[in-house]
C-alpha positions in Angstrom: 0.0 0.0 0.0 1.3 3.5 -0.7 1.5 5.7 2.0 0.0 8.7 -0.4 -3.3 6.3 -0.5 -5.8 8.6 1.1 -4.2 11.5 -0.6 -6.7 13.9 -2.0 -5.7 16.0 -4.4 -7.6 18.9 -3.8 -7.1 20.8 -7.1 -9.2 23.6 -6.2 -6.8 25.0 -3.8 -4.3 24.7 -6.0 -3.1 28.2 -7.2 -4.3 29.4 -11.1 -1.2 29.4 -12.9 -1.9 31.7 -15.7 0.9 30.3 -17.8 1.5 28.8 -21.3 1.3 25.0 -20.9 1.0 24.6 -17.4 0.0 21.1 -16.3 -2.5 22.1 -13.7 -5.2 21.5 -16.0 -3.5 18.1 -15.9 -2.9 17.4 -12.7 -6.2 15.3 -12.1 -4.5 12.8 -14.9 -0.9 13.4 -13.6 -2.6 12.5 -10.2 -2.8 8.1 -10.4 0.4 7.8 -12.7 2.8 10.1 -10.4 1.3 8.3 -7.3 2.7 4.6 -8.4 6.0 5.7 -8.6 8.6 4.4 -5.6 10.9 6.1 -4.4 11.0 9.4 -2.0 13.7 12.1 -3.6 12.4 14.0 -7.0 13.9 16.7 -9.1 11.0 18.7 -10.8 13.9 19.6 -13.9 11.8 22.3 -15.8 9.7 23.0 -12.8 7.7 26.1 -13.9 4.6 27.1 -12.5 5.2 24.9 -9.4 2.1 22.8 -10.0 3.8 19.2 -10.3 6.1 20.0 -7.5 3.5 21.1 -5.3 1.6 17.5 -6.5 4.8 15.6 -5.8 4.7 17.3 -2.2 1.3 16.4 -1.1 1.8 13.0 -2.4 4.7 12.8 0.4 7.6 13.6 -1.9 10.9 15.5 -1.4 10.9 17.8 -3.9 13.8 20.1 -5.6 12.6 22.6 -7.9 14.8 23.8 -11.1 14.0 26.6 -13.6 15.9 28.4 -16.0 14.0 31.6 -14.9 14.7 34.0 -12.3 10.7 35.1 -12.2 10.1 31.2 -11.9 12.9 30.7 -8.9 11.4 33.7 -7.2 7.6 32.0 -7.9 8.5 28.9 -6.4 10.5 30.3 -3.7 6.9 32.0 -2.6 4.8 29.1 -3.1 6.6 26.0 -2.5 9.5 27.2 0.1 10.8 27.7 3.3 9.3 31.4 4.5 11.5 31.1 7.4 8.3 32.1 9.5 7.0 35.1 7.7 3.4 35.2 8.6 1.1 35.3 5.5 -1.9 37.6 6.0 -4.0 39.9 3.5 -3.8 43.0 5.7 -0.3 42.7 5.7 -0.5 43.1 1.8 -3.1 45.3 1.8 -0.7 47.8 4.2 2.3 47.3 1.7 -0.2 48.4 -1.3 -1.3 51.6 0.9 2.5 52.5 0.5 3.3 52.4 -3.1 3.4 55.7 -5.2 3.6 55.7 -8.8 6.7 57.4 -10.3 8.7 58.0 -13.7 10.9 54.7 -14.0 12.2 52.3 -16.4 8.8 50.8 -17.3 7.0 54.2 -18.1 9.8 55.4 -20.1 10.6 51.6 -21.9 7.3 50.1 -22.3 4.9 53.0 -23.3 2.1 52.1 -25.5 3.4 48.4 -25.2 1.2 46.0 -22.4 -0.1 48.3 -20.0 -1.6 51.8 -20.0 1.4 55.3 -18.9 -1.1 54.8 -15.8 -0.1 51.4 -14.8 3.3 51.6 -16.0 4.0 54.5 -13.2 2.4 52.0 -10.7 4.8 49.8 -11.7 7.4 51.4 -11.3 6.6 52.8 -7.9 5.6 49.3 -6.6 9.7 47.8 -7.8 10.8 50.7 -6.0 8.9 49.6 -2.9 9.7 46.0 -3.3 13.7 47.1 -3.4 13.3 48.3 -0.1 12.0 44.6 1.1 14.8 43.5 3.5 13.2 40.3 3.8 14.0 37.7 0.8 10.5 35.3 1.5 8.3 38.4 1.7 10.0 39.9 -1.6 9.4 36.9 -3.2 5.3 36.9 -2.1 5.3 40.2 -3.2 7.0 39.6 -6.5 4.8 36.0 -7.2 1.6 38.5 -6.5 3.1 41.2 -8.7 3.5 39.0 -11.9 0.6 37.1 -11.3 -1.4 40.3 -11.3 0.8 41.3 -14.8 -0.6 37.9 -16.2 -3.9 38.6 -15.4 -4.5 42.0 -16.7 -3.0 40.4 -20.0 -4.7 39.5 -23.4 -3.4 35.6 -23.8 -1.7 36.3 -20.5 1.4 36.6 -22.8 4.1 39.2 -23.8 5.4 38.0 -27.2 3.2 41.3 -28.2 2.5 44.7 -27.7 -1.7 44.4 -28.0 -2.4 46.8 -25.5 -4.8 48.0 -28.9 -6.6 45.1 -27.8 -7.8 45.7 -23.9 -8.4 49.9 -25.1 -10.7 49.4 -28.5 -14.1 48.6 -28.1 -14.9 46.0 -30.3 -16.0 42.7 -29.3 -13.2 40.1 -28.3 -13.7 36.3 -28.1 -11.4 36.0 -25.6 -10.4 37.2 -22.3 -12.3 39.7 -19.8 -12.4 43.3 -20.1 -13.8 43.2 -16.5 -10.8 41.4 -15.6 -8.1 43.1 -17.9 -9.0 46.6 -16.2 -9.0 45.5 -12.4 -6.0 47.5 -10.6 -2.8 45.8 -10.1 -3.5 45.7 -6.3 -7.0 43.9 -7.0 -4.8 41.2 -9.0 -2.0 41.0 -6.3 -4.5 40.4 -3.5 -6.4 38.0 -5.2 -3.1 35.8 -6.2 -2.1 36.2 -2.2 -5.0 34.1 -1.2 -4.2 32.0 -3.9 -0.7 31.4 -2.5 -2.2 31.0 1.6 -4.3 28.7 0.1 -1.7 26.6 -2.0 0.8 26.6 0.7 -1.0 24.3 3.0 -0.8 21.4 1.0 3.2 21.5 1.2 3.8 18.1 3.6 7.6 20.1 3.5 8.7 23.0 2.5 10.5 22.6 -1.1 14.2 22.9 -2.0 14.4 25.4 -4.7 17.3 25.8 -6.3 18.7 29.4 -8.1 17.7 29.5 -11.5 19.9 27.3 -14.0 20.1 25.1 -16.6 19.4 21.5 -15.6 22.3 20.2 -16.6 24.3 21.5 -14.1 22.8 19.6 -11.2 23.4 16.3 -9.4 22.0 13.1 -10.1 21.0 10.5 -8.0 17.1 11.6 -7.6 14.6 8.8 -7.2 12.0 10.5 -9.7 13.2 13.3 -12.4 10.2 14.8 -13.3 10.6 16.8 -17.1 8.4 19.1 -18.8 10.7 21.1 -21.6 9.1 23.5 -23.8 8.0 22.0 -26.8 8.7 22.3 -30.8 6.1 22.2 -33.2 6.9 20.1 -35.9 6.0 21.7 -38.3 6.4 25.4 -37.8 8.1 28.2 -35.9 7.4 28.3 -32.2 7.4 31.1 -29.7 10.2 30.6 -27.2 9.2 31.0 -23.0 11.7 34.1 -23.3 9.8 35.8 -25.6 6.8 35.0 -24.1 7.7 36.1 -20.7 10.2 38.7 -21.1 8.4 41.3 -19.1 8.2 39.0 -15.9 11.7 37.9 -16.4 12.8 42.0 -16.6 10.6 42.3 -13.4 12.6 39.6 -11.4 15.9 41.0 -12.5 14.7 44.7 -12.3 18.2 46.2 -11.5 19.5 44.7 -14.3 17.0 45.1 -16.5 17.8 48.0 -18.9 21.0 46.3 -19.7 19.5 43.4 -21.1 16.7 44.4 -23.4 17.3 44.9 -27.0 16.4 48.7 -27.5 15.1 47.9 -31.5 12.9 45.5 -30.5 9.1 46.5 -31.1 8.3 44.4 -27.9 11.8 45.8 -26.1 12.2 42.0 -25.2 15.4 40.6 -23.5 18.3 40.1 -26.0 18.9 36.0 -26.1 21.9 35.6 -24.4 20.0 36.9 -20.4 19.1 33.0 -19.7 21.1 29.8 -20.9 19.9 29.1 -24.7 20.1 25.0 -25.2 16.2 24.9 -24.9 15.1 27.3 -26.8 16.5 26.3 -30.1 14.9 23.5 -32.3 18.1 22.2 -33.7 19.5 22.1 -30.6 16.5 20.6 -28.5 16.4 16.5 -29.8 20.0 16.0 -28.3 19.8 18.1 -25.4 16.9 16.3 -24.7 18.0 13.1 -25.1 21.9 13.7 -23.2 19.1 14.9 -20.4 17.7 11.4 -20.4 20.8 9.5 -20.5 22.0 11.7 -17.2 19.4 10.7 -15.2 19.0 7.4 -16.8 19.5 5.6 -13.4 16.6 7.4 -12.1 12.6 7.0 -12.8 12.5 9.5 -15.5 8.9 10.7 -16.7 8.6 13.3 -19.2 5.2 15.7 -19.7 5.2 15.7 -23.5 2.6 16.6 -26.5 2.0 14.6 -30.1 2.8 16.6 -33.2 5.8 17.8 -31.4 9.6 17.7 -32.5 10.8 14.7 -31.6 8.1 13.5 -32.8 6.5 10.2 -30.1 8.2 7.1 -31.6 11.6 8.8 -31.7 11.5 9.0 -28.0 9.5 6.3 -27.2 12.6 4.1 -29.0 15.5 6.3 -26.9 13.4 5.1 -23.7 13.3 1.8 -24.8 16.9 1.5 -25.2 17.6 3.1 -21.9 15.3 1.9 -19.3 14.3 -2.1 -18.2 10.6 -0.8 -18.1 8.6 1.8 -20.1 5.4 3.0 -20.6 3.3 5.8 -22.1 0.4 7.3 -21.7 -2.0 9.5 -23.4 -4.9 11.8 -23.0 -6.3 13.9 -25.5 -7.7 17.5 -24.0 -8.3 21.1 -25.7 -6.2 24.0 -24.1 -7.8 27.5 -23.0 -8.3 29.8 -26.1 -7.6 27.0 -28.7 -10.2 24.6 -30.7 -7.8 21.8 -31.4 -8.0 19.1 -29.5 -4.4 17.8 -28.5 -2.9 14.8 -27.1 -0.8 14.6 -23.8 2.1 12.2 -23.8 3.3 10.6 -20.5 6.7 8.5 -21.4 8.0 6.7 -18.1 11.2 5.2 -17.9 12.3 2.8 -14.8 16.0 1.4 -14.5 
């Protein structure tokens, strides 16, 4: 019997995510695969939105978390780690908020016209200036996690691979999305993703090792369970990388930095390629990466989150398991994602040693 038996999984409480593939749509079919496995140490390689780590916790797990991004480190370090005691509580939010002043910063003067209205870009600006003064690292990150979930939200596509700002001010119809939403303040946003995070925080069994943001590669082996979710490649045409999409959070979480890294002639003023480690966001580059990532952790339960259509393509890594691991499997479900009609089909490859 596994001791995660009367586990419930309680997917309610776990916090909206907001992001491009996230697998918390999935975790109810995650949920009876993940649960099987043996073992008690997991890496969580690509771990993004924190979803599957936070599953791998309840389910009795000791989890590491890895990301290539700093606004991802930061977002798991507020939802999935040690807070070293800082007491989370609204009015203690709702106090910080009364603070903030807008002002004339690097957001109003970078990004006008771009995502958000000169309004919001001055609050912006005048809520990074507050966060600086943060002495605390747990309660900067909470503040930050609230702050880019609120950017998310008050996003068309909840994405920033472009500048449709045109889109929340005309007023035509859109099929898509929530005006209502879209124009809510930044505050309104940040408190509602606090209770989010109270909320997900209390199904941690232990607090989550989160590591500083890096490529995979670099860390140890020897994990019971490596979890992998990598961005994918369409097969057959050009694909967005996370960058690109998420440029504005990842200038957010590295805010002192910031102007150094974006390329002025960009339309979108989106970070210039080299500001996180590039092997996963070229195509060319992905199939061996992918597969040198396999054969590192080869003498570890290896299951990785994938999607038919993709590039590899399912039978190229179905035979790499194969010839790697004494026992495979995979598993499929087909589901439609928010804002898109096609209906597309989750792969679940599981290798055991």
């Amino acid at each position: 019997m596994h001791a995660d038996e009367g586990c419930d999984l309680k997917l309610s409480s776990y916090p909206k995510t907001r992001f491009y593939g996230s697998k918390r749509r999935q975790l109810n079919w995650l949920f009876p695969h993940l649960r099987r496995l043996s073992g008690t140490t997991v890496l969580d390689a690509f771990g993004g939105t924190g979803s599957v780590s936070l599953l791998f916790s309840q389910l009795g797990k000791l989890v590491t978390y890895n990301d290539v991004f700093r606004f991802q480190e930061i977002s798991a370090k507020a939802l999935l780690g040690d807070l070293g005691g800082l007491v989370l509580a609204p009015e203690r939010l709702a106090s910080f908020l009364a603070t903030v002043t807008p002002r004339n910063g690097l957001v109003t003067q970078c990004f006008q016209g771009l995502y958000f209205t000169q309004a919001e870009n001055g609050w912006l600006d005048g809520v990074m200036e507050r966060i600086s003064c943060v002495a605390s690292i747990p309660e900067k990150s909470v503040l930050l996690y609230c702050l880019f979930q609120a950017c998310l939200s008050k996003r068309p596509y909840n994405l920033f691979h472009r500048a449709n700002l045109n889109i929340r001010q005309s007023k035509e119809h859109v099929s898509f999305g929530n005006r209502t939403t879209w124009e809510k303040s930044f505050g309104e946003h940040m408190m509602s993703a606090y209770r989010e995070l109270i909320r997900g925080r209390k199904l941690l069994k232990h607090p989550i090792n989160v590591m500083p943001c890096g490529s995979v590669e670099d860390l140890d082996i020897g994990f019971d369970i490596v979890y992998m979710d990598p961005p994918y490649f369409n097969s057959h045409r050009y694909t967005e990388s996370y960058l690109l999409r998420y440029h504005f959070l990842e200038g957010l979480a590295r805010f002192d930095e910031w102007e150094s890294l974006i390329e002025h002639g960009s339309k979108i003023k989106k970070l210039s390629d080299n500001a996180v480690p590039a092997e996963w966001r070229s195509k060319h580059d992905f199939t061996p990466a992918l597969f040198s990532l396999i054969d590192r952790f080869r003498s570890s339960t290896v299951v990785l989150s994938y999607v038919a259509d993709a590039h590899p393509n399912e039978n190229q890594i179905a035979e790499h398991f194969e010839s790697r691991f004494k026992k495979c499997r995979v598993i499929r479900m087909d589901c439609r994602r928010t804002l898109s009609r096609r209906i597309r089909t989750e792969l679940l490859f599981i290798g055991e040693p």
